[in-house]
C-alpha positions as CSV (number, residue, x, y, z in Angstrom):
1,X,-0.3,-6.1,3.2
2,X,-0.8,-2.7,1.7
3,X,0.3,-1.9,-1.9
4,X,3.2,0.7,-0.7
5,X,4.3,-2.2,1.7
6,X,4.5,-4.8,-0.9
7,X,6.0,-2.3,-3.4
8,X,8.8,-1.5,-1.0
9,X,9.3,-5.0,-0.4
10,X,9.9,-5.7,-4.0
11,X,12.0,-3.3,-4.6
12,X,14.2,-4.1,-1.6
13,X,14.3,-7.6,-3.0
14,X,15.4,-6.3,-5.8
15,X,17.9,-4.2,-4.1
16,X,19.3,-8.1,-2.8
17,X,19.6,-9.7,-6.1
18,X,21.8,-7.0,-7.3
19,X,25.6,-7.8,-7.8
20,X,27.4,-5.1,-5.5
21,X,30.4,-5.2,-8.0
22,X,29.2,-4.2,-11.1
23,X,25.5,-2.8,-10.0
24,X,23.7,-5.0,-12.9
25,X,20.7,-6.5,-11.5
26,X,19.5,-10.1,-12.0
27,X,18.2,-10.1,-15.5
28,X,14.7,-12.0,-14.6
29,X,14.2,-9.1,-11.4
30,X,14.9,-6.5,-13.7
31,X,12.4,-7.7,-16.3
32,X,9.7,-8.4,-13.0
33,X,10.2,-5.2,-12.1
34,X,10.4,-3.4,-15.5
35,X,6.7,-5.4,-15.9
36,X,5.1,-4.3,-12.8
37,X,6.2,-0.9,-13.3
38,X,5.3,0.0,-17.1
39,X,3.7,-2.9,-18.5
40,X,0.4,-4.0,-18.7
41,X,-1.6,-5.9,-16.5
42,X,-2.1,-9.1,-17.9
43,X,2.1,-9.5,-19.2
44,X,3.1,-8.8,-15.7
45,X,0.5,-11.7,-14.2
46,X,1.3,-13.9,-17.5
47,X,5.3,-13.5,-16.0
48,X,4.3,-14.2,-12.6
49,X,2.4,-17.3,-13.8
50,X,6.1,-18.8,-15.5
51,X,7.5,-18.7,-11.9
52,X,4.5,-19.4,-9.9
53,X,0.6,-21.0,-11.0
54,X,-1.1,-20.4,-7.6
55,X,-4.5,-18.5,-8.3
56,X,-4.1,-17.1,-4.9
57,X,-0.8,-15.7,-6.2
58,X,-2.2,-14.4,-9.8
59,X,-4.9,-12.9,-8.3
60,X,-2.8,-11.0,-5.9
61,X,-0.2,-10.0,-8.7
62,X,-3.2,-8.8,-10.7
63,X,-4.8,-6.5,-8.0
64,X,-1.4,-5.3,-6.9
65,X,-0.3,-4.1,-10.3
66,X,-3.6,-2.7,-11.0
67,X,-3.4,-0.7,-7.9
68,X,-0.5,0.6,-9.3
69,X,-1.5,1.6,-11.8
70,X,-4.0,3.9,-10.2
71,X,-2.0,5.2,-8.0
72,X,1.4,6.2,-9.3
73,X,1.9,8.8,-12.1
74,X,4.2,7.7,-15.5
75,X,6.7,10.1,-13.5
76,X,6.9,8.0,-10.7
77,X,7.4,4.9,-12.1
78,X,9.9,6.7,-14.7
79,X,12.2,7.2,-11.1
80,X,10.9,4.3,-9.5
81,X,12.5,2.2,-12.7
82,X,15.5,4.4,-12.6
83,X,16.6,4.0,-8.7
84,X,15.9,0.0,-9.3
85,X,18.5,0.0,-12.4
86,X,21.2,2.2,-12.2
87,X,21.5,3.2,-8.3
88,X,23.0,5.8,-8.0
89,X,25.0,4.7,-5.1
90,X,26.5,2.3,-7.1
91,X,27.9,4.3,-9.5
């Protein structure tokens, strides 16, 4: 799967978990997301590793998050963060 792919699948997972009547997102997504976003490499494969230990998985989580990093600006994942917690067509 390419990286935009899996990106827009995580954020439309995201999108899922969120509770439709007060817009607050599931506190362990948000944190997921806030990791893969703006953290750094190895915290966001250290979280992956609490909810799954498959190297296979790790691996993946590693060279998706670095490919993230090289490909999106501190801009981008400034709105990408933004549109994942607070939607604006929640408000």
């Amino acid at each position: 799967m390419k990286p935009a792919g899996s990106l827009v699948l995580l954020l439309g997972a995201a999108l899922l978990l969120t509770s439709w009547t007060n817009g607050d997102i599931c506190p362990a997504v948000e944190q997921d997301i806030q990791l893969f976003l703006t953290g750094p490499v190895d915290d966001y494969v250290s979280y992956v590793g609490k909810y799954n230990s498959n190297p296979l998985v790790l691996a993946n989580a590693r060279m998706l998050k670095m490919c993230l990093d090289s490909k999106l600006t501190e801009e981008d994942k400034k709105y990408a963060m933004s549109a994942v917690v607070s939607p604006v067509w929640l408000a």
